[in-house]
PDB file as gemmi writes it, atoms N, CA and C in Angstrom:
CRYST1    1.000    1.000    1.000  90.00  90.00  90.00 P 1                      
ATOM      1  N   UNK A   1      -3.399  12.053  14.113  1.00  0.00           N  
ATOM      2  CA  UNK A   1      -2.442  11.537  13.154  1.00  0.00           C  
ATOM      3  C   UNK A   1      -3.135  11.366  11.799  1.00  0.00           C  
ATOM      4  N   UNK A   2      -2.669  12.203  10.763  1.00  0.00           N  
ATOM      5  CA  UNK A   2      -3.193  11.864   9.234  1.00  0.00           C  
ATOM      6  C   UNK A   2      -3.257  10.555   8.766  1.00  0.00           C  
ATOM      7  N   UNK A   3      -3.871  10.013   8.840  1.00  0.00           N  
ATOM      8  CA  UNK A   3      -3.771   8.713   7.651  1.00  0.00           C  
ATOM      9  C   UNK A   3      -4.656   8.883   6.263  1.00  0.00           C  
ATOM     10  N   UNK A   4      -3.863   7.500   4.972  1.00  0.00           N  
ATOM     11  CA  UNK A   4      -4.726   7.696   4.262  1.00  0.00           C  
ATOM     12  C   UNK A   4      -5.105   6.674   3.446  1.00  0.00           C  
ATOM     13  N   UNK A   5      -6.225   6.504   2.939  1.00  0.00           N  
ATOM     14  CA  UNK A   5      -6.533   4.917   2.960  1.00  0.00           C  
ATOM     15  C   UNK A   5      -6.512   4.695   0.956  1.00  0.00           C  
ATOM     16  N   UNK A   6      -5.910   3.593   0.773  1.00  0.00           N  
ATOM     17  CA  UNK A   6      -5.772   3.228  -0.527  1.00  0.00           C  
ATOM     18  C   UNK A   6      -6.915   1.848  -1.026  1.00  0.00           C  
ATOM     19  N   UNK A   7      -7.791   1.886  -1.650  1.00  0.00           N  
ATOM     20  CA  UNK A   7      -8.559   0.756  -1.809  1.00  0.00           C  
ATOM     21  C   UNK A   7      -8.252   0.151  -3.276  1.00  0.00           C  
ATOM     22  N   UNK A   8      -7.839  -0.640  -3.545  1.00  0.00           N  
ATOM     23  CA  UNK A   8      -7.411  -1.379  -4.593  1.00  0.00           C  
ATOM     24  C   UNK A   8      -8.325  -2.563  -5.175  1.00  0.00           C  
ATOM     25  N   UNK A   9      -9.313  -2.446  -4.874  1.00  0.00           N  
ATOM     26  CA  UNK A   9     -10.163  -3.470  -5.693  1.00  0.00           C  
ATOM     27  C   UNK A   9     -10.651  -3.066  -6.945  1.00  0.00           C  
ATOM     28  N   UNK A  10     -10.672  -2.078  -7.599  1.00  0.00           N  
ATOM     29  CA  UNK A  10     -10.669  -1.385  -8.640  1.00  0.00           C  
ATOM     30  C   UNK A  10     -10.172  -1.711  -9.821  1.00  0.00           C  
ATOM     31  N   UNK A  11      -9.182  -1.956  -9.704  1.00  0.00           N  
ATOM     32  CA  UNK A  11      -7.874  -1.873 -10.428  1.00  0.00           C  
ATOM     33  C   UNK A  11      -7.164  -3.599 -10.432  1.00  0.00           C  
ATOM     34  N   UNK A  12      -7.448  -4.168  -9.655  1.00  0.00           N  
ATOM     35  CA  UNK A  12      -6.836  -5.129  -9.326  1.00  0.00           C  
ATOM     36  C   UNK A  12      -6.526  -6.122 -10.677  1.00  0.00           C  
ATOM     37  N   UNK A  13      -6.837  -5.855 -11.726  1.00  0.00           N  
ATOM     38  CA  UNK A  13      -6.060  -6.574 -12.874  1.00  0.00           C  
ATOM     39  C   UNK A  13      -5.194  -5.697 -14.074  1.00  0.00           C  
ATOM     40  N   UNK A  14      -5.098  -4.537 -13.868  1.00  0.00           N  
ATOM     41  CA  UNK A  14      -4.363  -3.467 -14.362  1.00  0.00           C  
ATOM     42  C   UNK A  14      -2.789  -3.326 -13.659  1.00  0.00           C  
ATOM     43  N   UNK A  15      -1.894  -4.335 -13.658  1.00  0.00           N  
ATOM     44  CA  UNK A  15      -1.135  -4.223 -13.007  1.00  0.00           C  
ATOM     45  C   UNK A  15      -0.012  -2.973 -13.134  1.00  0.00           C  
ATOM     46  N   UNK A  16       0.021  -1.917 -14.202  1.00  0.00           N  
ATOM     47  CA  UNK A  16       1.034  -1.244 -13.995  1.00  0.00           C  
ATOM     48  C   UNK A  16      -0.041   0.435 -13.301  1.00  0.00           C  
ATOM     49  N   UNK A  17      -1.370   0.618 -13.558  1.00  0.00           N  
ATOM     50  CA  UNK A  17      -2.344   1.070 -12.620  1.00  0.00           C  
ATOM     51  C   UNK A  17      -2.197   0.401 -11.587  1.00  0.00           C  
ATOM     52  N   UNK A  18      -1.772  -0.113 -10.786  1.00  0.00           N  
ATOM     53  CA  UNK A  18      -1.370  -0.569  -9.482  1.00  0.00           C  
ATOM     54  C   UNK A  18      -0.203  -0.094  -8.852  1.00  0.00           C  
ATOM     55  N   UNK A  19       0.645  -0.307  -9.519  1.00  0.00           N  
ATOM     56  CA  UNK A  19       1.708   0.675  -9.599  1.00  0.00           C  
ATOM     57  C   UNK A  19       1.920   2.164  -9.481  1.00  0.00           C  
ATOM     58  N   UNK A  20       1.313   2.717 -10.707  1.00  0.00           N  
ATOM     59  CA  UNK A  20       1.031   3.993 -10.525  1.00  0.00           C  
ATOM     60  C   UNK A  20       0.643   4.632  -9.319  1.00  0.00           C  
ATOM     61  N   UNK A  21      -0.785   3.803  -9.156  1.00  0.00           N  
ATOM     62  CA  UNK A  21      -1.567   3.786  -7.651  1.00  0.00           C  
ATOM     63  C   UNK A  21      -0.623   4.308  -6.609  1.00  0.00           C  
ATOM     64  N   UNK A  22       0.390   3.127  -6.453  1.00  0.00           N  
ATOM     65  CA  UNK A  22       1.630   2.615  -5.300  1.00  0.00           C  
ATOM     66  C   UNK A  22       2.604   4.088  -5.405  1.00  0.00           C  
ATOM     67  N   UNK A  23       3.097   4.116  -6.559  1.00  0.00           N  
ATOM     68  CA  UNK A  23       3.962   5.411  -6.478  1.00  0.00           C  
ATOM     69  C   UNK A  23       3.597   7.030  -5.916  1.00  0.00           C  
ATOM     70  N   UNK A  24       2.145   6.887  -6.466  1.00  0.00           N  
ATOM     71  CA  UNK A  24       1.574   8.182  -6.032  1.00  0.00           C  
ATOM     72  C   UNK A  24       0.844   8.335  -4.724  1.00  0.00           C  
ATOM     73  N   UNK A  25       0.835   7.248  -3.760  1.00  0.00           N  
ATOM     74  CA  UNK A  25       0.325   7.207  -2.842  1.00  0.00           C  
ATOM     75  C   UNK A  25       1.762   7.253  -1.756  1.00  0.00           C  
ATOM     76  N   UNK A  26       3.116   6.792  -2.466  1.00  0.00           N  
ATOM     77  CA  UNK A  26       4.194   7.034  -1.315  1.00  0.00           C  
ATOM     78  C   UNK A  26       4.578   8.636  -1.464  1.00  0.00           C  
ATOM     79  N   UNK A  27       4.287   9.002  -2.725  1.00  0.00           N  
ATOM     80  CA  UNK A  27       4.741  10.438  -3.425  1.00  0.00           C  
ATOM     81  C   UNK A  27       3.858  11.413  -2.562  1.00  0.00           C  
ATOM     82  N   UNK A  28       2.484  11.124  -2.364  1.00  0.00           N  
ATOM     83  CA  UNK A  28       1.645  12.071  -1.249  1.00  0.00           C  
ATOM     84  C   UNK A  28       1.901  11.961  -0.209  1.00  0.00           C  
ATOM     85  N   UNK A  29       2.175  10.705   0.398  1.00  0.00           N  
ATOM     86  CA  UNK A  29       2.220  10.562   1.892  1.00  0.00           C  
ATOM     87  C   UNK A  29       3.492  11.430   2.440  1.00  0.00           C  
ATOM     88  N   UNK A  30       4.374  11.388   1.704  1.00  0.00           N  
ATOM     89  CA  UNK A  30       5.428  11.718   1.636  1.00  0.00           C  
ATOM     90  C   UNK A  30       5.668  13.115   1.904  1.00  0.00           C  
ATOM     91  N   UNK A  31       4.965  13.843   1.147  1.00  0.00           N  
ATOM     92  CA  UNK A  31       4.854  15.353   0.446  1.00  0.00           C  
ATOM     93  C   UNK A  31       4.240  15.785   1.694  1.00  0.00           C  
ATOM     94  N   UNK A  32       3.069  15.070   1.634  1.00  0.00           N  
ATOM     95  CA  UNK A  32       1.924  15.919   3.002  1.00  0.00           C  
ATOM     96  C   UNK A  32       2.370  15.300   4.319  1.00  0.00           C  
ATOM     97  N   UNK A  33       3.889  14.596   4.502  1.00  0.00           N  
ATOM     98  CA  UNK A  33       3.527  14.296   5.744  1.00  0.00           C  
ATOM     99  C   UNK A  33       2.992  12.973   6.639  1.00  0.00           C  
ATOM    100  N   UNK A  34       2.248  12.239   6.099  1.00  0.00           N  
ATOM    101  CA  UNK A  34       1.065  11.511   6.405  1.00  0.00           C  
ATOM    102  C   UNK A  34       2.194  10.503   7.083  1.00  0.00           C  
ATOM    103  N   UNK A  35       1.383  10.175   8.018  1.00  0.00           N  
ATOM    104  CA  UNK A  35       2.461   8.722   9.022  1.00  0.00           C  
ATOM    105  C   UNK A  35       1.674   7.783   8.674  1.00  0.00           C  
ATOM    106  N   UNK A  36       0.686   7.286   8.382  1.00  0.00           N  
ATOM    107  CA  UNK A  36       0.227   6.191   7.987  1.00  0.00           C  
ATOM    108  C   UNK A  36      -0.522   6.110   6.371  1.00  0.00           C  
ATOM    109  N   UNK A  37      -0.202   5.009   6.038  1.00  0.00           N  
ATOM    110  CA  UNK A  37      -0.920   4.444   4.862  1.00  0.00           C  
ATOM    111  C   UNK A  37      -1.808   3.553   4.910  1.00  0.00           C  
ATOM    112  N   UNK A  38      -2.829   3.195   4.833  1.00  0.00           N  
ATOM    113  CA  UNK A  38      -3.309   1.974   4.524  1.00  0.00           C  
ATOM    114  C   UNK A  38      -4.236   1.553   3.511  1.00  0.00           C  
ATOM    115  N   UNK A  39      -3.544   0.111   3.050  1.00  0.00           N  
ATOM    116  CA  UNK A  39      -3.629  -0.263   1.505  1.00  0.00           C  
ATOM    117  C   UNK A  39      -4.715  -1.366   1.703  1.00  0.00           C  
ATOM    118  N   UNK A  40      -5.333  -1.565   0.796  1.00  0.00           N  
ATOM    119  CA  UNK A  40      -6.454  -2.833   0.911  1.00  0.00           C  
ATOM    120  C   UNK A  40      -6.564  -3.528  -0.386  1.00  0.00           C  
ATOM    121  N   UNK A  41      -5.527  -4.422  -0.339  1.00  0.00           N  
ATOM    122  CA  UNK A  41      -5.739  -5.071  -1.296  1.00  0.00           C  
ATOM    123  C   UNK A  41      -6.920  -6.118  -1.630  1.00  0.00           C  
ATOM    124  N   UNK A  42      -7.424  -6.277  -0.317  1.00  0.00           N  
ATOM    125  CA  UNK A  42      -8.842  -7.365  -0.568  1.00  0.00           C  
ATOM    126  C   UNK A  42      -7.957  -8.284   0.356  1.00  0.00           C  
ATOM    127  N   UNK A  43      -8.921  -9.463  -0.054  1.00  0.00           N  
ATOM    128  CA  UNK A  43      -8.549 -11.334   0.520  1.00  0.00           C  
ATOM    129  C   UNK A  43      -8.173 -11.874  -0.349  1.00  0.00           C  
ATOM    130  N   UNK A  44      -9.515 -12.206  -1.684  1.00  0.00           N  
ATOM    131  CA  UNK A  44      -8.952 -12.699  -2.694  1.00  0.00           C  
ATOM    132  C   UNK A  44      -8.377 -14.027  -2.588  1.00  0.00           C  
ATOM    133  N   UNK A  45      -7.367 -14.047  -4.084  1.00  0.00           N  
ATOM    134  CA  UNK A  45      -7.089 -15.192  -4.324  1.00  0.00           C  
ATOM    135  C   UNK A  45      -5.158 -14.791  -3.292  1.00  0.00           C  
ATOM    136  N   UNK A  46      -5.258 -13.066  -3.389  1.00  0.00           N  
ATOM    137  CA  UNK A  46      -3.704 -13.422  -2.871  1.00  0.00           C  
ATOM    138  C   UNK A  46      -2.788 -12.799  -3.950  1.00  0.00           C  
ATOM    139  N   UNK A  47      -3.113 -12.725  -5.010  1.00  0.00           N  
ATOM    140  CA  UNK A  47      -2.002 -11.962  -5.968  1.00  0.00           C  
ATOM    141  C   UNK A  47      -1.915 -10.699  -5.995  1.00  0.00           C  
ATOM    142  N   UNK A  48      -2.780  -9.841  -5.438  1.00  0.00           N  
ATOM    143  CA  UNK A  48      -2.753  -8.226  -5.241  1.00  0.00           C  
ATOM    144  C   UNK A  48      -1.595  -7.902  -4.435  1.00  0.00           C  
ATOM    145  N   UNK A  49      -2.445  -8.527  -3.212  1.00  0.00           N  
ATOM    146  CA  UNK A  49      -1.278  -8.452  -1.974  1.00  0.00           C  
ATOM    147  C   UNK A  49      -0.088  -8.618  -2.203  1.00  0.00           C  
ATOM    148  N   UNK A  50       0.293  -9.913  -2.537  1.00  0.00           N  
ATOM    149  CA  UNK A  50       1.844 -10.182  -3.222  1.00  0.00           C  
ATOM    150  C   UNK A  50       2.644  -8.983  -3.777  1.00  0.00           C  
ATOM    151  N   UNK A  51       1.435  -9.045  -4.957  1.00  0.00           N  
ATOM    152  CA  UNK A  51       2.345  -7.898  -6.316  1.00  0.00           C  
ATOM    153  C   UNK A  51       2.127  -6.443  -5.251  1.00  0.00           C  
ATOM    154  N   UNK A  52       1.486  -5.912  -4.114  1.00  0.00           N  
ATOM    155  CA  UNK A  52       1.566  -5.109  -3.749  1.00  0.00           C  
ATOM    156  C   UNK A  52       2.653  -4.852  -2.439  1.00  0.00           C  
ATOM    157  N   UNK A  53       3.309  -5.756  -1.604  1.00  0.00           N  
ATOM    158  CA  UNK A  53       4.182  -6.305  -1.277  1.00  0.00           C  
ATOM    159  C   UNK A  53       5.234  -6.373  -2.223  1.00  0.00           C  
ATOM    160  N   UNK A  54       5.656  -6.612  -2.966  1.00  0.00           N  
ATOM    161  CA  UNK A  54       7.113  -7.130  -4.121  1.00  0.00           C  
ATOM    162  C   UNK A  54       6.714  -5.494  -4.479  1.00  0.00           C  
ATOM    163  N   UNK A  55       5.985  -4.724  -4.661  1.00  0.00           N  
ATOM    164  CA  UNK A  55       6.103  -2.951  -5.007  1.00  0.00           C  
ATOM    165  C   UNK A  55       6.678  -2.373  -4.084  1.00  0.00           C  
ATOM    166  N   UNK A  56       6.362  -2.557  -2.561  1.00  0.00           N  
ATOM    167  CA  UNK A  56       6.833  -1.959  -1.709  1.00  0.00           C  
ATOM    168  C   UNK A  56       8.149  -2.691  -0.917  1.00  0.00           C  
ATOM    169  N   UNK A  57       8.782  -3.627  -1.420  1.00  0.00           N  
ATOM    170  CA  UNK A  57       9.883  -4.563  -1.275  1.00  0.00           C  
ATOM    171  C   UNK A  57      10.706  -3.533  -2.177  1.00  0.00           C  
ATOM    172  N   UNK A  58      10.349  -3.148  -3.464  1.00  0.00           N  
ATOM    173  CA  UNK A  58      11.647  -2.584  -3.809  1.00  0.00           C  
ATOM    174  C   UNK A  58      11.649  -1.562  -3.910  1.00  0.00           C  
ATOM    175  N   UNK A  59      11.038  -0.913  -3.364  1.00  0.00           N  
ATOM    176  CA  UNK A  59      11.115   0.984  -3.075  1.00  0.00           C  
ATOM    177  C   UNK A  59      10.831   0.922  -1.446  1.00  0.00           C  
ATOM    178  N   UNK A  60      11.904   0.139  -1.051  1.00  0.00           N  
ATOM    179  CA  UNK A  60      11.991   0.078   0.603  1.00  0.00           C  
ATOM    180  C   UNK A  60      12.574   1.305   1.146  1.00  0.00           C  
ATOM    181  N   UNK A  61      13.084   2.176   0.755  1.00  0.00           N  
ATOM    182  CA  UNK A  61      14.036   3.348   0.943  1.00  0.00           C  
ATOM    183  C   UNK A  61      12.813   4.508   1.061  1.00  0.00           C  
ATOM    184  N   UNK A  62      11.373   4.620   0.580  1.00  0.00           N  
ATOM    185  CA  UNK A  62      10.293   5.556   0.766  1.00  0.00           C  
ATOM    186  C   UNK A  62       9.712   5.668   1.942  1.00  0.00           C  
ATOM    187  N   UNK A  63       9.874   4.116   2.082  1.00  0.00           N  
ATOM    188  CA  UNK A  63       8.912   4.673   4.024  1.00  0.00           C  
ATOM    189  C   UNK A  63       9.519   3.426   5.227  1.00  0.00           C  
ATOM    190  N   UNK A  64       9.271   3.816   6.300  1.00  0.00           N  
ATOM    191  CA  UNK A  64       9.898   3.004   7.458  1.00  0.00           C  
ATOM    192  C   UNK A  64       9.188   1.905   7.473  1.00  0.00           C  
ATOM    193  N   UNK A  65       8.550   1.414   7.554  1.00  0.00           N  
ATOM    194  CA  UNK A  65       8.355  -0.032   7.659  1.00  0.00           C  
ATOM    195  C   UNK A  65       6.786  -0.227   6.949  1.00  0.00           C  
ATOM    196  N   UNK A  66       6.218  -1.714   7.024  1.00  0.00           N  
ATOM    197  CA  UNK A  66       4.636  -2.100   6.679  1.00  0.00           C  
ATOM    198  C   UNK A  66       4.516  -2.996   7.409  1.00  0.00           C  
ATOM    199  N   UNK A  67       3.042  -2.922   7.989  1.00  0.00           N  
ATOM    200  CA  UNK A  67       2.898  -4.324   8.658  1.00  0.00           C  
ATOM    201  C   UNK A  67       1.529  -4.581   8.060  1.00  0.00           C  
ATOM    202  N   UNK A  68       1.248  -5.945   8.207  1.00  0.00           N  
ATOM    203  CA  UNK A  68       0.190  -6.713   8.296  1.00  0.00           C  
ATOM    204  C   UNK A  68      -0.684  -6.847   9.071  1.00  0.00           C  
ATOM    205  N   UNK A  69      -1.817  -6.172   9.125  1.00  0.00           N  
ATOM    206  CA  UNK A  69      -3.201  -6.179   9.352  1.00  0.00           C  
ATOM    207  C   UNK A  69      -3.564  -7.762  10.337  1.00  0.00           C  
ATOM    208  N   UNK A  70      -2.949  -8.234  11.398  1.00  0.00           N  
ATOM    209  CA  UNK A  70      -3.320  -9.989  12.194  1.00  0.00           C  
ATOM    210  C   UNK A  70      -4.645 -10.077  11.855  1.00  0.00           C  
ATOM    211  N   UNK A  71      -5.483  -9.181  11.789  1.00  0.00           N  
ATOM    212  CA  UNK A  71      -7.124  -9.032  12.398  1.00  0.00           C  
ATOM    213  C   UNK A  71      -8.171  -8.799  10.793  1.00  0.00           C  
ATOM    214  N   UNK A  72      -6.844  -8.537   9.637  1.00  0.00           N  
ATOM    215  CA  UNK A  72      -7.382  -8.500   8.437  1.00  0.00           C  
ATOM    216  C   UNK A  72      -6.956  -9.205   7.194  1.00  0.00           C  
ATOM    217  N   UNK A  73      -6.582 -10.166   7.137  1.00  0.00           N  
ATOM    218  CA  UNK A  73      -5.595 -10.174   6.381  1.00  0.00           C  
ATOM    219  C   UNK A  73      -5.788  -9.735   4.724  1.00  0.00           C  
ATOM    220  N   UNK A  74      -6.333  -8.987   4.300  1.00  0.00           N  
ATOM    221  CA  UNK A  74      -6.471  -8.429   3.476  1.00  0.00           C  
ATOM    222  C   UNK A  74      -6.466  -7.016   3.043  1.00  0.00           C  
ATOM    223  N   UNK A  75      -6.073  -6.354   4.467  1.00  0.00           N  
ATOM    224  CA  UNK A  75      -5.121  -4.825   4.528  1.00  0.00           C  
ATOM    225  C   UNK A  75      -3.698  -4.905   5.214  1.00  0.00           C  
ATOM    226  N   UNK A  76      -2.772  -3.807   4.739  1.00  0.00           N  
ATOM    227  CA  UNK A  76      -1.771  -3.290   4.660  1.00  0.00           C  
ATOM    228  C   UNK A  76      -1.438  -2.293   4.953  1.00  0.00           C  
ATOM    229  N   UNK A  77      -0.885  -1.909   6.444  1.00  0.00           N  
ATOM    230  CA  UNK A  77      -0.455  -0.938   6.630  1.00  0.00           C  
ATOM    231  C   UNK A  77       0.850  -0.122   6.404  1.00  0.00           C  
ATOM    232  N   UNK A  78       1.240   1.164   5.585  1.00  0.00           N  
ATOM    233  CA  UNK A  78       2.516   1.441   5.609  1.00  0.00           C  
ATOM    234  C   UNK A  78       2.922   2.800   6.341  1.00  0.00           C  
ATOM    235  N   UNK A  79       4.261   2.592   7.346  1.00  0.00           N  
ATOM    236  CA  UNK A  79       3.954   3.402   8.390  1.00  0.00           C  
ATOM    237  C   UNK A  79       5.267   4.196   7.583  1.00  0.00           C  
ATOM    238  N   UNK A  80       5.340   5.781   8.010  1.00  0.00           N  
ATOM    239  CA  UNK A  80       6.312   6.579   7.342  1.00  0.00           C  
ATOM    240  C   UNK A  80       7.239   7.327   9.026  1.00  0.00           C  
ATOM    241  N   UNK A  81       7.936   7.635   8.821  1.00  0.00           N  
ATOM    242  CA  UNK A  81       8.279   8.391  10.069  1.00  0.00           C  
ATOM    243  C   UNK A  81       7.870   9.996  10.182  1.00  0.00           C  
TER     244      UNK A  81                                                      
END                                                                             
């Protein structure tokens, strides 16, 4: 199974580069196929995650579901069909 991994500590105060990030990573997964995503926003203080969550809250219509990492809480998985 393809997966593909997004690391976001980079960027993490560039919020519309986060974005970008977000769009072009549902835009590939998409294109090529890929059934899994996974995003890493860090631990942190918590605002990545959020604002990366509230990105994928409203472009809910791109992929089938995301779950939460129990064992990480500082990755994000987004699963596509």
């Amino acid at each position: 199974m393809k997966k593909l991994t997004i690391d976001l500590h980079d960027i993490f105060n560039k919020h519309h580069e986060i974005e970008e990030t977000l769009r072009g990573m549902l835009r590939e997964a998409n294109d090529k196929k890929i059934k899994i995503v996974e995003l890493i926003p860090g631990k942190g203080s918590g605002q990545l995650k959020k604002s990366v969550l509230k990105f994928l809250e409203r472009n809910r219509d791109l992929y089938d579901r995301i779950e939460k990492d129990p064992k990480n809480w500082g990755r994000i998985f987004v699963r596509f069909r």
